[in-house]
Structure formats: C-alpha cells, structure tokens
VEXDOTI-438695 format. One line per field, with one value per residue: y, z, x of N, C-alpha, C, CB in turn; residue number from 1; residue in one letter. Coordinates in steps of 0.001 Angstrom, whole numbers. Each point is the difference from the previous one (the first is absolute). Glycine has a CB too. Layout:
// residues N
n.north	c(Y_...)
n.up	c(Z_...)
n.east	c(X_...)
ca.north	c(Y_...)
ca.up	c(Z_...)
ca.east	c(X_...)
c.north	c(Y_...)
c.up	c(Z_...)
c.east	c(X_...)
cb.north	c(Y_...)
cb.up	c(Z_...)
cb.east	c(X_...)
k	c(NUM_...)
r	c(A_...)
***
This chain:
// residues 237
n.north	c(-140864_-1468_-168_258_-3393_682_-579_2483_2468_608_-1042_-713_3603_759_-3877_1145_3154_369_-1750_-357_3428_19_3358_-2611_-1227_3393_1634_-2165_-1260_1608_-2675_-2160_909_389_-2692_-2714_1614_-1499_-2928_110_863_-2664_-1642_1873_445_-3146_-599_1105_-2174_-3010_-2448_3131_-669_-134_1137_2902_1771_-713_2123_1460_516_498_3062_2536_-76_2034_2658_1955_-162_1495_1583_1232_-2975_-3715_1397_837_2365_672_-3852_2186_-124_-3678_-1284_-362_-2185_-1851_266_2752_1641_-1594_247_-2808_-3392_104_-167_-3588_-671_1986_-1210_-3119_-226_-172_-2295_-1913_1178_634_-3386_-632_-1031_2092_-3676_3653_-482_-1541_2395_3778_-445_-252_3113_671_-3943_2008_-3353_1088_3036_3016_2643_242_-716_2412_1840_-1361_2028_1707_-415_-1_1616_2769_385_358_1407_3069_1772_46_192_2902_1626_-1080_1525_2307_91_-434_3166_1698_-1308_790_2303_1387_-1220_-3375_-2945_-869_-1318_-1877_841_-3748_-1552_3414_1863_-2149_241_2138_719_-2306_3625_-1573_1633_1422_-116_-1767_-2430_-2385_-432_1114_497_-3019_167_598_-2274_-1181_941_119_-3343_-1589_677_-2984_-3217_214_-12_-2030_-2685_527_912_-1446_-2408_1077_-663_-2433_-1317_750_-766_-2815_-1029_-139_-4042_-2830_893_90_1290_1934_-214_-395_1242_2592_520_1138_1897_1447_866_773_2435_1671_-317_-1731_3853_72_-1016)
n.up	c(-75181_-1360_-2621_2399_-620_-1660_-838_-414_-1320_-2610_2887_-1972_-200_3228_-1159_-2890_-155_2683_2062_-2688_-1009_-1366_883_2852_-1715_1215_2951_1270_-409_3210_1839_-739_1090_3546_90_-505_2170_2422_-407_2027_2315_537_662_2164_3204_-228_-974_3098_1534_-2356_-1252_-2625_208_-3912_1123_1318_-2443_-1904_1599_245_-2618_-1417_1977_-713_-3023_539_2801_-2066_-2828_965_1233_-2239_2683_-454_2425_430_1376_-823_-378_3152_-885_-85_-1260_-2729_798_2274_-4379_-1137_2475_1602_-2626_-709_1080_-1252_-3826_775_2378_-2287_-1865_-287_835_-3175_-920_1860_-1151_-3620_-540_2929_-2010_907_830_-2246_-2570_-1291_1221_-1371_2646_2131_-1599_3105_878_-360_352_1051_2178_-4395_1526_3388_-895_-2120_3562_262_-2539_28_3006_-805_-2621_1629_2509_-1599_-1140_2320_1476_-3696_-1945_864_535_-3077_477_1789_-2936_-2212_456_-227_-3550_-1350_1307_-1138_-2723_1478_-2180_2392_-2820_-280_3873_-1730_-2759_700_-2610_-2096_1664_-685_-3297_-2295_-1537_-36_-1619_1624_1940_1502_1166_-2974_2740_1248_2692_-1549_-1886_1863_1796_-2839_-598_2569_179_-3038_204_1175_-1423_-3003_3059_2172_-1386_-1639_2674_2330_-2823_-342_2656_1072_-3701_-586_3116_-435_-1683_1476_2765_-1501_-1662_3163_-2880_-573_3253_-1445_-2705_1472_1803_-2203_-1466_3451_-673_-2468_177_2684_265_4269_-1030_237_2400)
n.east	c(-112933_-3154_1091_2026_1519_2576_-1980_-3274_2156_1644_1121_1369_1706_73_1597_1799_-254_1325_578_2764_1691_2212_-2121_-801_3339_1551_-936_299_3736_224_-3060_1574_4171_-948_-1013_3002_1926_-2343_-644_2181_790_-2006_1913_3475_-1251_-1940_3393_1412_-1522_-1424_955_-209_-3376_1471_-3062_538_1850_-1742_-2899_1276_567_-2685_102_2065_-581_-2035_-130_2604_-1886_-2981_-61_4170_359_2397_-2593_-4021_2222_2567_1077_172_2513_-265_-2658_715_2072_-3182_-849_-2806_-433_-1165_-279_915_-2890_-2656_497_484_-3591_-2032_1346_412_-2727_-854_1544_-746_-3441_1129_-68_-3524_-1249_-1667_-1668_-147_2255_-2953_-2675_469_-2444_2940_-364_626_832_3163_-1396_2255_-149_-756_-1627_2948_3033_339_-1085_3204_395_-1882_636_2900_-105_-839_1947_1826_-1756_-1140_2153_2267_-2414_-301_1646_419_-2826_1949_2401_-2504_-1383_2507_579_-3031_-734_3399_-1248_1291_1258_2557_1369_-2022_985_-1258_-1903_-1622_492_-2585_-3357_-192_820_-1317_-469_-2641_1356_-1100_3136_-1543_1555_558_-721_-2568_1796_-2365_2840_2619_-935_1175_2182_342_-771_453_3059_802_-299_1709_2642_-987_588_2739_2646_44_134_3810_1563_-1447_1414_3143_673_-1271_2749_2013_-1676_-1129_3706_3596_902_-2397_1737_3415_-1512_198_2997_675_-2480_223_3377_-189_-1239_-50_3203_-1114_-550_-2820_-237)
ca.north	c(1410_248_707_897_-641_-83_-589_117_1526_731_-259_-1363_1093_1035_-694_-559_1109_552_-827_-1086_587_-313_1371_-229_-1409_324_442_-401_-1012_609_-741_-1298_-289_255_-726_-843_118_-351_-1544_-506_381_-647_-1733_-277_359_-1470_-1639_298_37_-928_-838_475_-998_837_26_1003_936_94_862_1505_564_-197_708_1164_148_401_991_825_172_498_1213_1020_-57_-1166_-624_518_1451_607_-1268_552_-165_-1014_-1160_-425_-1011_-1319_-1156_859_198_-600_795_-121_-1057_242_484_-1044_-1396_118_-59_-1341_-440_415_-1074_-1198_-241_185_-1319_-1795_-461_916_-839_589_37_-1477_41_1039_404_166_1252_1133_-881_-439_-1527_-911_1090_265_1349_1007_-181_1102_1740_319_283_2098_848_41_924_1117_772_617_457_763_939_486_83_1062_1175_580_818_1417_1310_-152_700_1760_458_144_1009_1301_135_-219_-1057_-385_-1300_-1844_-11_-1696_-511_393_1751_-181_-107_1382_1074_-500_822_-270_1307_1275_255_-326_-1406_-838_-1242_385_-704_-1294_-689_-33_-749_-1829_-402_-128_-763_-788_395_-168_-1154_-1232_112_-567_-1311_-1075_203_-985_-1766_-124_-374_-1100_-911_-40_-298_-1022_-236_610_-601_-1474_-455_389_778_1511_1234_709_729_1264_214_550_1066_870_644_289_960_1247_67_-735_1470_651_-494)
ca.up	c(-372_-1203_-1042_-318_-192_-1330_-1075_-185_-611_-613_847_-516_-1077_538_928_-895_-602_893_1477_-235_-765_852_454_2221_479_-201_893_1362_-61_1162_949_-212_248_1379_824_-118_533_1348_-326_133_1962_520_-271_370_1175_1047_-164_1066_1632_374_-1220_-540_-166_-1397_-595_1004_-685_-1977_310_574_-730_-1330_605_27_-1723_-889_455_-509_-965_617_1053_138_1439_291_920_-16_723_385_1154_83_-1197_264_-256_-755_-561_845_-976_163_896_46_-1150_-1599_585_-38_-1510_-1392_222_-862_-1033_49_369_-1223_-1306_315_70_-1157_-1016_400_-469_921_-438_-647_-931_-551_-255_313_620_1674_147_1331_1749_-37_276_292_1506_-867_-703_714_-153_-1065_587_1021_-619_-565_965_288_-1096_101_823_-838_-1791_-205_551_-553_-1277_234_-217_-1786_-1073_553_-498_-1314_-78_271_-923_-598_-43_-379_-1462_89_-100_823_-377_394_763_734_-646_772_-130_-1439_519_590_-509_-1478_-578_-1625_-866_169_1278_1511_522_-398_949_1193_996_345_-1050_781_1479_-330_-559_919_680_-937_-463_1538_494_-1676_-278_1113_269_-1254_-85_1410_-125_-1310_541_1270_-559_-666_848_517_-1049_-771_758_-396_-1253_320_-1171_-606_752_-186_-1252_197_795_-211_-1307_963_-223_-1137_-594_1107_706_1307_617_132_1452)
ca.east	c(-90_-672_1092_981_988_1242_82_-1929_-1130_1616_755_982_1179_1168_724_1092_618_696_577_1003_1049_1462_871_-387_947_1352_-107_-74_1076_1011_-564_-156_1043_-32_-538_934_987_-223_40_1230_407_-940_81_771_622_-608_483_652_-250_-1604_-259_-785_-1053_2_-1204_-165_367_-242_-1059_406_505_-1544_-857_527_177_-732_-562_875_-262_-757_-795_1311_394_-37_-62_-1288_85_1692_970_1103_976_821_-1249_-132_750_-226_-1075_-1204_-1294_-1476_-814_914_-207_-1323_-374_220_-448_-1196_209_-10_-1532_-411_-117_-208_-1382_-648_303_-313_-1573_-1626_-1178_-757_488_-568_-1392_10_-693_642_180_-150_-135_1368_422_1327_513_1025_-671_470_936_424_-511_1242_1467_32_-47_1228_638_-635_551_1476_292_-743_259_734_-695_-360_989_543_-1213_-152_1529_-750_-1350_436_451_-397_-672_1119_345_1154_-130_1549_353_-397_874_-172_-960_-608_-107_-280_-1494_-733_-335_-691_-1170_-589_143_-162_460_73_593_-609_-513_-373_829_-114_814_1377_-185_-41_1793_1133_87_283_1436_617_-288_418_1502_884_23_364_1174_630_-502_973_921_422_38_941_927_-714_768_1874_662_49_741_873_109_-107_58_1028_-216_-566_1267_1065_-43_-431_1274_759_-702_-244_1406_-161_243_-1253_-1096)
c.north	c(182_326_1103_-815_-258_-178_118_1130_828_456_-538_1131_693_-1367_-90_937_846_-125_-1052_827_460_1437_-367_-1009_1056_971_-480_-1394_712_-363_-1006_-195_5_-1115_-2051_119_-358_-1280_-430_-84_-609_-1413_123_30_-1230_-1055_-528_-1071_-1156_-668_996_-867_870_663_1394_1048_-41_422_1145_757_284_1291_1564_602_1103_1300_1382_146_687_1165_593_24_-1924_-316_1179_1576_-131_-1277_1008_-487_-1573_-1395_-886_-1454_-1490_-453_733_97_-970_-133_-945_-1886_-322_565_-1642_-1326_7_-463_-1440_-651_-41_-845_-1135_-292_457_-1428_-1456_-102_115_-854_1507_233_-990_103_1524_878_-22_1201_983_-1254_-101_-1220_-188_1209_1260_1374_991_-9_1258_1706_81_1178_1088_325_512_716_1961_915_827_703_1294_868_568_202_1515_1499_195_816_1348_913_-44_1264_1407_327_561_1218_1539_-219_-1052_-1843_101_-1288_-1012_30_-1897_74_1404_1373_-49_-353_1343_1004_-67_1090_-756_1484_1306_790_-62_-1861_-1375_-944_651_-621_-1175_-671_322_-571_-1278_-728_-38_-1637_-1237_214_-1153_-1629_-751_-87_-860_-1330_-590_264_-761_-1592_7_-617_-1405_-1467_-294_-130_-1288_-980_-318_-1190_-1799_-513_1091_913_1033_878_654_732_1735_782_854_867_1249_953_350_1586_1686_491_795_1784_935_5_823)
c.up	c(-1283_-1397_309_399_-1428_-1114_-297_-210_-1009_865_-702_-1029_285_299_-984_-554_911_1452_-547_-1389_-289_10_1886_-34_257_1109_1187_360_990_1313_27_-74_2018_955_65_837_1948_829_726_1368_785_604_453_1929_816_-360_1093_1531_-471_-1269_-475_-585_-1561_-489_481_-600_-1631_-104_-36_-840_-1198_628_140_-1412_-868_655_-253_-1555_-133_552_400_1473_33_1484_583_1021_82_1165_247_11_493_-182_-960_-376_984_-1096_654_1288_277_-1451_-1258_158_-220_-1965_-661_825_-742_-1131_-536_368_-1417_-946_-156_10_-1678_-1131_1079_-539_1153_-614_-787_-1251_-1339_333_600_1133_1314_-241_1325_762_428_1059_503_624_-1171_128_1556_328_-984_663_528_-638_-374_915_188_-1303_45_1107_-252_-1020_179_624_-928_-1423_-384_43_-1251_-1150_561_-616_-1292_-317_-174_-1351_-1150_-85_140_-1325_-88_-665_996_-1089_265_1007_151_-970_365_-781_-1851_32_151_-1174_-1378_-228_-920_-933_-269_1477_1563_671_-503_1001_957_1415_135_-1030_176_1140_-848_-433_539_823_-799_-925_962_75_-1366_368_816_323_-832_433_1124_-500_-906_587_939_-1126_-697_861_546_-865_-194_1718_271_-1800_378_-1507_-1270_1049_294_-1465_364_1150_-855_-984_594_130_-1007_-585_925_1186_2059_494_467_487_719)
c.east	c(-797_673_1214_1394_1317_-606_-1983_-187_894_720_1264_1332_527_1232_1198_241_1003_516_1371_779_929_-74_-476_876_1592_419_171_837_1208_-1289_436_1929_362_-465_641_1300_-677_-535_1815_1348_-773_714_1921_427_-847_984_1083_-435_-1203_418_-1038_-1347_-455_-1476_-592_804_-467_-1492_191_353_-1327_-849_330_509_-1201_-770_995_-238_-1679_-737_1806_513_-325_-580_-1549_-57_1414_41_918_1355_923_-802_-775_571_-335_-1283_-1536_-817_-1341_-1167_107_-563_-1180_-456_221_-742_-1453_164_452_-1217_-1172_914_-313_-1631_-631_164_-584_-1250_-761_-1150_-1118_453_-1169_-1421_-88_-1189_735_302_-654_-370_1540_18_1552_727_1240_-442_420_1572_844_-686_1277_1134_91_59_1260_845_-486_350_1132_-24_-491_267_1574_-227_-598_473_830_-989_150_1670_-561_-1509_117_768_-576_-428_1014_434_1431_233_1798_378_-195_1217_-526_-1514_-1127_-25_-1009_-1576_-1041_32_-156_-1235_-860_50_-303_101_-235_220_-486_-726_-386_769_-656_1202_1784_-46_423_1318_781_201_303_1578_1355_-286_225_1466_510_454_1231_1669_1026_-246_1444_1483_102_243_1032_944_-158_1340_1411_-42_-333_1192_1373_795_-736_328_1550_221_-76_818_705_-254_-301_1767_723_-256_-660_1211_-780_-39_-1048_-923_575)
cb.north	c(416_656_-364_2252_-640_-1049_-1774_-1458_573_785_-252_-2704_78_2512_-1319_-1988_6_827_-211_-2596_-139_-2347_2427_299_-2731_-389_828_1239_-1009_2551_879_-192_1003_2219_2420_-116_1950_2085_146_718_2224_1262_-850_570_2975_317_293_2670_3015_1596_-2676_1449_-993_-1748_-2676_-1457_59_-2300_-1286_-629_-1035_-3322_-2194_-708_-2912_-2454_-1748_-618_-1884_-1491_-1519_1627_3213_-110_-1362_-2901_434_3452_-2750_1006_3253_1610_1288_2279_2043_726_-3070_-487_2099_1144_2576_2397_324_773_3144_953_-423_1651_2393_273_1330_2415_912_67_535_2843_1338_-473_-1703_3036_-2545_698_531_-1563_-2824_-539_-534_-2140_-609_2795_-1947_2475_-703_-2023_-2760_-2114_-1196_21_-2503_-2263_270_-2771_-1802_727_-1021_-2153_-2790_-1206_-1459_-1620_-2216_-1142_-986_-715_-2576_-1780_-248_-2323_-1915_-1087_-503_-3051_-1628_31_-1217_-1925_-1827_310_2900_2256_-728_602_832_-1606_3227_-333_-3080_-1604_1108_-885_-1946_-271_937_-2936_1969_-2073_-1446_-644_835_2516_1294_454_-1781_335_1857_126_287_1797_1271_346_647_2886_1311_-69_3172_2697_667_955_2184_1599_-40_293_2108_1912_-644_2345_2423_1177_257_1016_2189_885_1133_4037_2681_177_-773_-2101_-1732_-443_-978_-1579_-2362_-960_-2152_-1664_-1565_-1998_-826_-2708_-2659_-998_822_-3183_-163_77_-2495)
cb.up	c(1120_1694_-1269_398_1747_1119_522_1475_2549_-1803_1609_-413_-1191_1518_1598_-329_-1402_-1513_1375_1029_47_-744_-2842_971_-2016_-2509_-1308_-37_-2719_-1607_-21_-1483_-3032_-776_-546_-2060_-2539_-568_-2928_-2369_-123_-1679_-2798_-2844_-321_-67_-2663_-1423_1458_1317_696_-174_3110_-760_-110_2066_1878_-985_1034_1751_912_-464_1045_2351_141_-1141_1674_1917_-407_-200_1534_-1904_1219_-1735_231_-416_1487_-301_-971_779_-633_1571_1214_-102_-986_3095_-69_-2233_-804_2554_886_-106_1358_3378_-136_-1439_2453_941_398_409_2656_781_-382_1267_3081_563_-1534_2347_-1732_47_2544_1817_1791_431_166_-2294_-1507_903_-2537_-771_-464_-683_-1952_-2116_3071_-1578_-2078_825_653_-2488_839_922_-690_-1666_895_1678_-1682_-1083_1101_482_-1643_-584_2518_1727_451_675_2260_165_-450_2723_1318_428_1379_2939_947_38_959_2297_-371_2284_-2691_3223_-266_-2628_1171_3416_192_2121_1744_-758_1296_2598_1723_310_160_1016_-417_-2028_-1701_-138_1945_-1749_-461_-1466_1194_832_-1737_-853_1825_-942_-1292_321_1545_132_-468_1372_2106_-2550_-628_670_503_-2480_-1136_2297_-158_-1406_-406_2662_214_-1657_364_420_-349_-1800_823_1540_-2130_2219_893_-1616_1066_1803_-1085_-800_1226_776_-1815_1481_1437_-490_-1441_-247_-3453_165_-1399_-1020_77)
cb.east	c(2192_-1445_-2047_-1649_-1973_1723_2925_-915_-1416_-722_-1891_-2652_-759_-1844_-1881_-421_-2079_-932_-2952_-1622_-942_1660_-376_-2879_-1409_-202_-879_-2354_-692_1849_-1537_-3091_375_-339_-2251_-1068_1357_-139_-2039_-982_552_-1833_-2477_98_644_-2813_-301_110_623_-2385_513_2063_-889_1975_-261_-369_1834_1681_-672_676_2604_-497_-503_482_919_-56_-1340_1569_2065_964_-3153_-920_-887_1826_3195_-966_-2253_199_-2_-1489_277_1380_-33_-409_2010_783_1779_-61_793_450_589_3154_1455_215_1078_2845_1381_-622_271_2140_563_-811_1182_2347_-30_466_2765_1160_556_717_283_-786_2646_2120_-896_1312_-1842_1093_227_-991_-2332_1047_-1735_171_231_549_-2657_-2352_-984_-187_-2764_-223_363_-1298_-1774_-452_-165_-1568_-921_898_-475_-1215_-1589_1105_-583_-755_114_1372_-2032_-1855_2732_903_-940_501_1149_16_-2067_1019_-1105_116_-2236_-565_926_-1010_465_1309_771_489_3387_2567_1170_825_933_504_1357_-1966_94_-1267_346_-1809_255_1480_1355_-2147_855_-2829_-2412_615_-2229_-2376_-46_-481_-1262_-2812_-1183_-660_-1645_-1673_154_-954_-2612_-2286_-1009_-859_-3443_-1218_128_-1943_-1842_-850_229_-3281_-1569_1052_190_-3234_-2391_-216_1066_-1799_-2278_770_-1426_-2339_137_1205_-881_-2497_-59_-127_-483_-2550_2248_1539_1690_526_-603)
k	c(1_2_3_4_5_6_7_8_9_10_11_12_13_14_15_16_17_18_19_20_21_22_23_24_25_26_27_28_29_30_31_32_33_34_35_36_37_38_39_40_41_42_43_44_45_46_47_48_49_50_51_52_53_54_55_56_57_58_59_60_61_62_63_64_65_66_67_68_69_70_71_72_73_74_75_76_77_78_79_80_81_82_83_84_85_86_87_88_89_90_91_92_93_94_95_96_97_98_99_100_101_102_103_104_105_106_107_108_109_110_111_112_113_114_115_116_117_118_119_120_121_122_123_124_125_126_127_128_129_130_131_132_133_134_135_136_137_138_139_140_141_142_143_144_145_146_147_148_149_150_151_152_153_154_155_156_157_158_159_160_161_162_163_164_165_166_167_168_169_170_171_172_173_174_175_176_177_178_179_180_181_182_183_184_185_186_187_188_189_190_191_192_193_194_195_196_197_198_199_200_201_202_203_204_205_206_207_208_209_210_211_212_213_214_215_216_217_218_219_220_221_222_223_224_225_226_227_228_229_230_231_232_233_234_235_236_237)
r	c(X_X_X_X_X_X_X_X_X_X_X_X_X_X_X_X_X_X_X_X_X_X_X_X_X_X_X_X_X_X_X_X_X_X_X_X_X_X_X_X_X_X_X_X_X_X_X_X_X_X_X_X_X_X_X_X_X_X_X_X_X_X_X_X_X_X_X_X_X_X_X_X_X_X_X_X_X_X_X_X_X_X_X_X_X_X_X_X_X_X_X_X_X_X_X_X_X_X_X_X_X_X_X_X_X_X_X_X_X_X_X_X_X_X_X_X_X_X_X_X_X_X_X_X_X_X_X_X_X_X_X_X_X_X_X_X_X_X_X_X_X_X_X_X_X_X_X_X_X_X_X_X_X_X_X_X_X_X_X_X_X_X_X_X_X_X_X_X_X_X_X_X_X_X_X_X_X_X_X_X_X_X_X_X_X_X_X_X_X_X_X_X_X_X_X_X_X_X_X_X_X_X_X_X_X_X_X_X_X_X_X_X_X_X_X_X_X_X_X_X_X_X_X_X_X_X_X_X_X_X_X_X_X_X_X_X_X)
***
C-alpha cells in the first residue's frame, strides 16, 4: 500500500493517538468481554460431543475479535439463527485464512527482495498469491468500508455527527483541520486491512502455545485448573 502504511506515513499518529486509545479501548471492553463469553460456550459445548481443534478455534476467535472491533459485526452477513454457535461461515473461513496467508508471505523470503530487478516476473509464485489475498480482503472489507464513508458523508453534509462505535468509524470520521476527511477511501482500505493482518496471528499463536505447554507439563495444567475454579468458579459455564 505504498505510504500509506502505519508505520511510513502519519497514519502511524491517527493509529496510536486514536485507534489504540484507552477511551476506544475502554469503550470497546464489552466487545472483547462478549466475544470471550462465547469462546468459551463454543469449546464448552464441542468438548461434550468432538475433539476440539484448538488452533482452528483460537484463530477463529482472534478472527471474530477483531472484525467486531472493526466493522461492529462478527460475522460478514446475517447467520441464520442458531448458526452462529456450529462456528464461522464460509465468508468468515475464507477472511482468517486470507489473512494468515498474508502474513506467512509478508515476512517470506523473495529472490527479488536481494535482486531488485526480478520485480514483477515473480519467480517464486508470491506477488500472485498476495493479488489472490487482497482480492479476498477487498471483497469483504469494501462493501463495509464504503457504505460507513456514505453515512459518515450524510452526517456531514447535515451538520450532524453520532458516537465512534469501533476501529472503522474512528478512520472514516477523523478530520483535519479544516474539517474535512483526513484519510482517503485508498488509505482507509489499507489501514483496515493492515490493522487486521498485524493483530490476527500473535494472539491465537500465544494461546495454542500455552496450551501446548500446560499439556506437556501436567502440573501447571492442574495449576491453571484449579485457579480457573477458584477464582472464575465451575458455576459460571
């Protein structure tokens, strides 16, 4: 995305002044409590009947985390009712595989990286691979990117405003100073998508690895058991 990436343009000062700030953090701790309580029903109601495949939920979850923090919806269209709880969609299935894909290519090694003239033969099969991912991102992201600039646009042109409701709103309805839109829709597309693909990995890698952990070392895992029962208590499942 050229500069209009985070960490390369002033981007980087809406991102920390106002996307990572504790009043949007504080605001938005009733998403991130919700979306745990339901983690949790997930895993309790599969452990019942299947074998849970941790890597696969702890994604998921990351994945439905952050598109609610986001775009104020964990899920790309209306599920019908009850569908939510057999675990994500196609749509939703397809976002966190993009998104993972992209990271695994943004940090690999590329012979043009080292000789900059291969640029555009793409040799080693990377430069379409990452067309594949945006496409896929862009499919999802730009039809909800769009319609927030168009409410954003109406609010403006009445004089009106509402309340940051998620990441996305704080994008869109950022001013400069002489009141009109700091960012354009290429640069909101971007931040969104770079937003998304910095968050989604570390957190799920965290969990599978701490469980990985608790179950090759029998005693922290009766450790974390019992502080689980003590402190959150067996009642509150």
């Amino acid at each position: 995305h050229d500069t209009r990436q985070r960490g390369l343009s002033p981007l980087r000062r809406v991102l920390a002044s106002e996307v990572l700030s504790p009043a949007l953090e504080h605001r938005l701790q009733g998403r991130r409590t919700k979306e745990a309580d339901h983690i949790v029903r997930f895993v309790y109601n599969q452990c019942s009947t299947t074998t849970v495949d941790v890597r696969h939920v702890a994604q998921h979850f990351v994945g439905n985390l952050i598109r609610s923090l986001m775009f104020s919806k964990r899920n790309f269209f209306e599920l019908s009712p009850g569908s939510a709880a057999a675990g994500p969609g196609p749509d939703e299935v397809e976002h966190v595989s993009a998104l993972f894909t992209l990271v695994n290519y943004v940090f690999s090694f590329r012979m043009s990286d080292y000789f900059p003239r291969l640029i555009g033969l793409d040799l080693d099969g990377h430069e379409k691979v990452v067309r594949d991912v945006l496409s896929t991102l862009n499919r999802l992201h730009d039809p909800i990117i769009e319609e927030r600039i168009h409410e954003w646009s109406a609010l403006r042109r009445h004089g009106k405003k509402r309340e940051v409701r998620d990441f996305l709103d704080v994008l869109v309805s950022i001013e400069d100073s002489e009141g009109r839109p700091l960012l354009s829709l290429e640069e909101i597309k971007a931040q969104t998508a770079e937003i998304m693909f910095a968050i989604v990995d570390n957190p799920s890698n965290a969990d599978e690895w701490a469980l990985a952990e608790m179950m090759t070392k029998p005693e922290v895992m009766k450790k974390a058991i019992n502080e689980l029962d003590t402190i959150v208590g067996k009642e509150r499942l």
